[in-house]
N, C-alpha and C positions, 0 to 999 in steps of 0.2 A: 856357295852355289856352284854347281855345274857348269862346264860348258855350254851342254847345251840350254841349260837353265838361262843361261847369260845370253847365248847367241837368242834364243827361244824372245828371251825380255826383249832384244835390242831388234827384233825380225818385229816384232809390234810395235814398236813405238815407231818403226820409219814403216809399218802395213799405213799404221793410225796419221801419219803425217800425210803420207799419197793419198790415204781415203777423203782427209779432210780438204786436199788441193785439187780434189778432183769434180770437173764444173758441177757446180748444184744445179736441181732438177730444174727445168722451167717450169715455169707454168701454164695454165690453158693455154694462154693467148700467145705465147710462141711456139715455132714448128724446131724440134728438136734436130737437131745434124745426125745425117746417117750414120757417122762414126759412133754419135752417143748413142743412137738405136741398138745397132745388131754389136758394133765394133768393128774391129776388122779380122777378115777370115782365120780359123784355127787350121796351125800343121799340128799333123801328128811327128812324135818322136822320130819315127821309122822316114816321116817323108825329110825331117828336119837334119836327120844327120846326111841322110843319102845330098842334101843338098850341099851339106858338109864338107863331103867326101869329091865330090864331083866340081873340077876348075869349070867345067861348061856350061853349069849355073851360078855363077858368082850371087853370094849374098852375106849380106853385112848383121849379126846376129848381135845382139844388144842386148847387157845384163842389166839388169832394174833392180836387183836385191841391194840389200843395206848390203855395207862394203864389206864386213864380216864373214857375211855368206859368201858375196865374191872372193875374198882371199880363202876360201879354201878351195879355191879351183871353178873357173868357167868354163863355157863350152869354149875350145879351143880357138881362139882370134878376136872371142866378143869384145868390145867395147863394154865399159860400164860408165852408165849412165845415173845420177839419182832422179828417180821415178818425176818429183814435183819439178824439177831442173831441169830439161830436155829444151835443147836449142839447135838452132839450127849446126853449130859447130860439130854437133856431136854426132851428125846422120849423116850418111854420105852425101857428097855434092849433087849428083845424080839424084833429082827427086821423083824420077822411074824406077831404079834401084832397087831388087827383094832387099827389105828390110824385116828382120826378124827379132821380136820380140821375148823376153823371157823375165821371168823372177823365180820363186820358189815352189809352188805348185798351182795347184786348181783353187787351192783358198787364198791363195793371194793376187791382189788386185793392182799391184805394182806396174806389173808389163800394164794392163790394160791401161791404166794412166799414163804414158807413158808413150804408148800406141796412138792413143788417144791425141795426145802433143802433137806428136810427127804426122799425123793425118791434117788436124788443124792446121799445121804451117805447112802444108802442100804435097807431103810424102802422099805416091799415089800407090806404093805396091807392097803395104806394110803387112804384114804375117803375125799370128802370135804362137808361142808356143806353148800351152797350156799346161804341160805337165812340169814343166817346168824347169831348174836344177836338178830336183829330188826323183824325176822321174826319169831325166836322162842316165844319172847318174845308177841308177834301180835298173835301167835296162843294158847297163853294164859299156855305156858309151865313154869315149877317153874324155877327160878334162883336162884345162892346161895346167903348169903350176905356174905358182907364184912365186912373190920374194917372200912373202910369209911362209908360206909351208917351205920355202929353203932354210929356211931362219929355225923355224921348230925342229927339222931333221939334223942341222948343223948343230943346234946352241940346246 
């Protein structure tokens, strides 16, 4: 099989894990949280790296891919997080704080789980990035590396 055959299998089976840990619908008789409603608001790429790029908006950007996808390179400083795993350890102190969300693209549901986490335990300024790794990476933005892609270009 492929890499990407293999990354492809292993990006479903951790989509399939977030999707299943992610709270089931209510029913009538309860009133849903605004977070499960709308979510929390989408950046575009363009507004995501500009926030990147600029110390005068500080923001704490947060991978949600299976780790696979993360070792080949995150947006530059992210944090990774597993999507169904999100604690308070892993967000910033500061629960004002742009927190910005991310996984692999528009079909995957990992950030929004995820998002979702950090709004429930009290994040009030949480961001997603919808296009994702693949979108960033598509519009030609740096990623950081890793000890894996050291490890492939060395060995």
């Amino acid at each position: 099989m492929s890499a990407l055959g293999t990354a492809s299998g292993a990006l479903g089976l951790s989509l399939a894990a977030c999707a299943a840990s992610a709270p089931a619908a209510q029913g009538s008789d309860a009133s849903p949280t605004p977070a499960l409603i709308a979510g929390p608001p989408e950046l575009s790429l363009e507004r995501a790296h500009a926030l990147l790029e600029d110390p005068a908006q500080p923001a704490t950007f947060i991978d949600a891919n299976v780790r696979d996808l993360r070792d080949r390179g995150p947006v530059p400083g992210a944090r990774w997080v597993k999507c169904d795993a999100v604690t308070e350890a892993e967000l910033p102190t500061d629960r004002d704080a742009l927190v910005v969300f991310y996984c692999a693209n528009r079909k995957c549901s990992a950030s929004d789980a995820a998002a979702a986490t950090a709004v429930e335990l009290g994040w009030t300024n949480v961001r997603l990035m919808p296009h994702g790794i693949f979108g960033w990476r598509k519009a030609g933005y740096p990623t950081e590396s890793t000890e894996k892609d050291h490890a492939r270009k060395d060995g």
